[in-house]
N, C-alpha and C positions, 0 to 999 in steps of 0.2 A: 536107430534114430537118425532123421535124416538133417546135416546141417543144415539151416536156412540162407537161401541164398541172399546176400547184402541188396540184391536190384528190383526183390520183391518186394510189394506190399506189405507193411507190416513188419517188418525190417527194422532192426532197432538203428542199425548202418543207415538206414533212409532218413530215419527220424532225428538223428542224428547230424546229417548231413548239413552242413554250412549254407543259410540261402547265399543267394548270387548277391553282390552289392550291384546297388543301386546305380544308374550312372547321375555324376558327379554335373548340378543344373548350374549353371551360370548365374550368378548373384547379379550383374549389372542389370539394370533397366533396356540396354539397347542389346540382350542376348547376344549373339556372335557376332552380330552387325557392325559397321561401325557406325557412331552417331554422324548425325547432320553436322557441316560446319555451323549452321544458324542454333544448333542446338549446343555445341559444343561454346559457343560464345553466349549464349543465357548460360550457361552450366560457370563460365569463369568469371561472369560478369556477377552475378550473385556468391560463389566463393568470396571475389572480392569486396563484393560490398558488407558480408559477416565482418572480412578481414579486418576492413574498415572502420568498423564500429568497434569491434576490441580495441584496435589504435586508437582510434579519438576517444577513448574510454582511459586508457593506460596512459597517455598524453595529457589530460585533465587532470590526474593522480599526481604528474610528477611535475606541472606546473605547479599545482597548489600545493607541492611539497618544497618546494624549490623556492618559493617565493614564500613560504611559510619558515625556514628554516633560521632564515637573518634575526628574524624578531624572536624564536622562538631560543635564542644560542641568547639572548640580551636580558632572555625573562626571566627575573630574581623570583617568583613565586612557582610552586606546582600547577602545570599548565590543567592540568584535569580535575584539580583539587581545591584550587582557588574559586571561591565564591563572590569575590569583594567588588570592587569598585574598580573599574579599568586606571592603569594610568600610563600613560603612551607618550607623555610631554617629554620626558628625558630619555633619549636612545640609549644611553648607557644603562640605566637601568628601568627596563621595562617591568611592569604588575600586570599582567593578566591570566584569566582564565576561564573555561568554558563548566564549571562543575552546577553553576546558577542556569546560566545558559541550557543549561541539557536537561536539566531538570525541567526548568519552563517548556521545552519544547516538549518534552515527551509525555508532560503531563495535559496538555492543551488538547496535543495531537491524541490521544487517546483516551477524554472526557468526549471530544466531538466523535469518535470511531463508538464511542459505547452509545450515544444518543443515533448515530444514524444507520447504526448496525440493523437493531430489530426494525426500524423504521422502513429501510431501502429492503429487509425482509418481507415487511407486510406488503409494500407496494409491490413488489415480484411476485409474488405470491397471489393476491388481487389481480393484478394484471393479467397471470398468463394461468390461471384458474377459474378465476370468477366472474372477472367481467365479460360481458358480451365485447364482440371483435368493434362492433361501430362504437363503446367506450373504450376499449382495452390500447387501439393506434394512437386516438389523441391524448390520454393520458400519458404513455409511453416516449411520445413525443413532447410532451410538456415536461413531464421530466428530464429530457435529455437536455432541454433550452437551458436549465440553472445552470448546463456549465458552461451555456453561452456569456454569461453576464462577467462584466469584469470585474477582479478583485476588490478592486479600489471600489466600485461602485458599493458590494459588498461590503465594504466596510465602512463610507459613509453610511448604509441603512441600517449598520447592525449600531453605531454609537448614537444618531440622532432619532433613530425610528424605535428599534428594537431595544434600544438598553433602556428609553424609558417606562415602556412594555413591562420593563422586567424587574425592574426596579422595586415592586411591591413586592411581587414576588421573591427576590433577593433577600428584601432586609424579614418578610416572616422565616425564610429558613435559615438567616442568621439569628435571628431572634428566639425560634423553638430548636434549632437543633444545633444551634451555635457551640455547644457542648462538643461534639465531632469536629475532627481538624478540619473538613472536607467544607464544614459551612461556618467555622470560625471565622471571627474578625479578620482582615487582611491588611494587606500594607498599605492601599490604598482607597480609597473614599467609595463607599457602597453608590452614593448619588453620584460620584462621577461618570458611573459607568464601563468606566476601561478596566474590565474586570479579567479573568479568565474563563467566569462567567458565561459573559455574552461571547466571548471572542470565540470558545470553544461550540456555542450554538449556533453562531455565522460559519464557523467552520465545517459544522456537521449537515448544513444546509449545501455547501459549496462541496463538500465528497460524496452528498448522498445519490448523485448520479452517475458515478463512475458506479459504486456498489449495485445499485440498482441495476444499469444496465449487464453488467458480468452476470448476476445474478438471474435475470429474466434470460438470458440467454441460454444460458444451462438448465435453467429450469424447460426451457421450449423441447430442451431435447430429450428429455425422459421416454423411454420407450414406449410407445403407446398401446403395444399389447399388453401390459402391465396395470397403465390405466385401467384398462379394459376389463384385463381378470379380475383386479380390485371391485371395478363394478361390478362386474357381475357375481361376485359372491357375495353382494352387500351390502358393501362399505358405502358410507356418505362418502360427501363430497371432502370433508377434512378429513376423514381415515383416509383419503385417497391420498389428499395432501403429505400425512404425516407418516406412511407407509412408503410410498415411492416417490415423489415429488423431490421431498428433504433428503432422504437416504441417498437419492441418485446426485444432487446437487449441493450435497452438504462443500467438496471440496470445492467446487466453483465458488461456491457462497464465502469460505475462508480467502480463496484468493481475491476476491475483489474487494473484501476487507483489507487486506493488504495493500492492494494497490491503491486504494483508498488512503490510507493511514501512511504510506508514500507520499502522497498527493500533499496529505495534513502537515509531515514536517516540515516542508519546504515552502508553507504558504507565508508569503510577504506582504505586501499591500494591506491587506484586510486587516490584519493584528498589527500591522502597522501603525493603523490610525486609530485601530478598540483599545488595544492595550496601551496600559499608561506607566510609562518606564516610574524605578523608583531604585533609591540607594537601601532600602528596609531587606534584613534576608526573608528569602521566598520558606514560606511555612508551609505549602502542599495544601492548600485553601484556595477552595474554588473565586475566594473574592480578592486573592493576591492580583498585583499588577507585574510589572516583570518585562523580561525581553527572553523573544526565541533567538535561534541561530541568523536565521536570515532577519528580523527587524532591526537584531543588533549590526549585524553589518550592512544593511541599506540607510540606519539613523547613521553611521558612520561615514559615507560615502566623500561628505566635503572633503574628509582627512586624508582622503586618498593619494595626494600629492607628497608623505612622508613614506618614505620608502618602510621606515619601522612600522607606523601604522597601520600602514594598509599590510604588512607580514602579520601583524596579529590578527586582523581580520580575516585574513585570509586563513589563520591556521583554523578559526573556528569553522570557517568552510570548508574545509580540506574536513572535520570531524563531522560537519554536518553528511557531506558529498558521499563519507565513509557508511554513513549510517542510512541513507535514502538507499544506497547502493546495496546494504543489505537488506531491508525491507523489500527492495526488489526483487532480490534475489529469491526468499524466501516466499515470495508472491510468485513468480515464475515457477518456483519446485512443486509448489501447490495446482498451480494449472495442469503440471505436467501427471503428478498424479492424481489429477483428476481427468484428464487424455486415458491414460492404461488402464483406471477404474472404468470409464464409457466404457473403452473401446474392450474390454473383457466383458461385459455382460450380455 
């Protein structure tokens, strides 16, 4: 029997054998080269300018912490916990707290995110499906204008135009469904207006184009050989929709609800002048009045000359700053995984 030789074919020695590794490719963008000085100066001018924006980011934190901290060492109540009635006249012993405050915001901010949600859907949707190109630009464009308009303007038409508007409408769903907390009685006058109501529908008017646009954008990019194959096996034009269109742009459509609902915490002006402050506790009804984070410290502003006063304002803006900054966040993580979702398919 004759041994086999290890350099033959067939050779368990062969098969066996270790491939060659691979040579080892340069990760840089400029391979062996060395880059341009003009490149090398975009490459440190942009490092910097990230750098940048962290510092003026971490720099804002520790102002409003630092100048929150006087009034916050003075305050006899639970600063997170306290719902009552500010009182800021005696520096020794300050009353305040943001637990009414945060309520009001978050519930405003996301009555307006649930009405403009499906709405800046259907309009993305219409737009970069249905319509023909000679409706699909000036629509597009018309919606993008709402976020031309300014707040304030906003919120004079939503208390003298719109809350009258609405007003019937208002008192039949306190009327038949007044039973539910959500359209119960509230603390302040259904005829007045300055409900959270209306403020929540001016608000959902004024984020519905941030949404909107995030939305059609993402929606633009769906693969269109997918399109294609949908048609061609039959599908209508809403199977198309609701097979590849949504699936592909579901994450995009989340994050621009976020940045959206970003947009909602932080609005001033407008609930500024809809919403009608009140000392009654806030009952989670859509016809409370009430104060956000930022109304309460822009109705605030004259007091700003008391160095106590203006530290408790400022802590609630240190808790709002806290809280936009996470929404944002969570709006960014969203974008991102919907980047690696495109960019895998």
């Amino acid at each position: 029997m004759t041994t086999p030789n290890p350099s033959e074919a067939g050779s368990g020695a062969v098969v066996a054998a270790p491939f060659p590794e691979s040579p080892v490719v340069p990760i840089s963008p400029w391979g062996r080269a060395k880059p341009r000085v003009g490149d090398r100066i975009f490459r440190w001018l942009a490092q910097g300018s990230g750098f940048l924006m962290v510092v003026l980011i971490a720099a804002i934190g520790a102002f409003l912490l630092l100048r929150a901290m006087p009034a916050l060492r003075r305050n006899r109540e639970n600063f997170f916990g306290y719902g009552g009635a500010w009182i800021t006249a005696d520096p020794s012993a300050l009353h305040f707290g943001i637990f009414e405050l945060l309520q009001v915001t978050v519930f405003v901010s996301l009555f307006a995110l649930a009405l403009a949600m499906p709405t800046a859907l259907g309009v993305a949707i219409f737009i970069t499906q249905y319509a023909p190109q000679r409706v699909a630009g000036p629509l597009a464009y018309a919606v993008d204008l709402l976020a031309a308009v300014p707040s304030i303007v906003y919120g004079v038409w939503g208390l003298y135009v719109l809350a009258p508007q609405l007003r019937p409408t208002a008192t039949w769903l306190n009327h038949v469904m007044g039973w539910w907390f959500l359209f119960a009685s509230g603390n302040v006058s259904l005829a007045s207006g300055g409900t959270i109501f209306t403020g929540g529908i001016v608000l959902a008017v004024m984020i519905l184009p941030i949404i909107t646009a995030v939305t059609r954008e993402v929606f633009v990019q769906t693969p269109r050989d997918e399109i294609e194959a949908a048609l061609a096996l039959g599908a209508a034009r809403w199977e198309v929709v609701k097979l590849t269109v949504l699936p592909f742009g579901r994450s995009g459509y989340v994050s621009g609800a976020m940045l959206g609902l970003g947009r909602a915490l932080g609005e001033t002006m407008a609930l500024l002048v809809i919403l009608r402050g009140t000392q009654a506790a806030f009952g989670w009804s859509l016809f409370d009045g009430g104060s956000t984070f930022a109304t309460k410290i822009a109705g605030t502003v004259s007091e700003f000359g008391d160095h106590y006063k203006a530290g408790a304002c400022i802590a609630a803006g240190l808790v709002l700053f806290l809280l936009t900054f996470l929404v944002d966040a969570l709006a960014r993580g969203a974008v991102a995984r919907a980047g690696r979702r495109g960019g895998g398919r």
